[in-house]
C-alpha positions as CSV (number, residue, x, y, z in Angstrom):
1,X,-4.0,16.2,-17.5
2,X,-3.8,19.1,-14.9
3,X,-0.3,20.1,-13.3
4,X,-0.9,17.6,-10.3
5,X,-1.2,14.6,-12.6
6,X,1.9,16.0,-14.2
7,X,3.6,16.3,-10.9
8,X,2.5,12.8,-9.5
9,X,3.9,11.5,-12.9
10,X,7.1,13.1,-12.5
11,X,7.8,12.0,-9.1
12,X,8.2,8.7,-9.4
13,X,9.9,7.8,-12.8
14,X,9.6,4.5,-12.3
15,X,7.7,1.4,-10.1
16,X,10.7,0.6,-8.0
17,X,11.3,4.1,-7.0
18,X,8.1,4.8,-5.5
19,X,8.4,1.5,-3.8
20,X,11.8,2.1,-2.5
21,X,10.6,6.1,-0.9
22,X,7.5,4.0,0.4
23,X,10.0,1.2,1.8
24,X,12.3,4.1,3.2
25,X,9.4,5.8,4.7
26,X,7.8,2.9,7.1
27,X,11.5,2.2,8.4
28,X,12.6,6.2,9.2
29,X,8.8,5.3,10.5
30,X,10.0,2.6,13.0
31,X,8.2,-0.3,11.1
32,X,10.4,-3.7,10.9
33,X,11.6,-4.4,7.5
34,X,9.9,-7.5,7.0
35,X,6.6,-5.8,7.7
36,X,7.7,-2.6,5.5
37,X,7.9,-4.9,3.0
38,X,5.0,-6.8,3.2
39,X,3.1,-3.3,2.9
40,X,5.4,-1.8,-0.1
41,X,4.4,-5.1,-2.4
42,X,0.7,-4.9,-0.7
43,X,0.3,-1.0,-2.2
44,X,2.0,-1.9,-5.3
45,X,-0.4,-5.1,-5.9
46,X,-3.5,-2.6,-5.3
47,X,-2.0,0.2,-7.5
48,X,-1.3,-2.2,-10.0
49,X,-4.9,-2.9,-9.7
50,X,-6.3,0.1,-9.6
51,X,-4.6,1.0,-12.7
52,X,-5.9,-1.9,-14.6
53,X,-9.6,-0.8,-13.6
54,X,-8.7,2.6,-15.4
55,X,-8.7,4.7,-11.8
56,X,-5.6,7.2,-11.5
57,X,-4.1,5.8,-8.6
């Protein structure tokens, strides 16, 4: 593990976290919160599955 896998880690201690500063994001953004939301569980469904094919995501 380098220091930017280290730092990516660190980041984000947990799931909801990173969904929350993703959720934040879109609506400082302008999106609508429905749609924010709909993209939040949409990047966390292909992270998940990224993960589970062994790529760093």
């Amino acid at each position: 593990m380098d220091i930017l896998d280290a730092a990516k880690l660190l980041r984000f201690q947990t799931d909801w976290e990173r969904r929350f500063h993703e959720y934040d994001l879109l609506l400082t953004a302008g999106i609508d919160a429905d749609e924010a939301e709909r993209i939040v569980r949409r990047a966390a469904a292909d992270r998940a599955a990224l993960q589970q094919e062994g790529i760093a995501a």
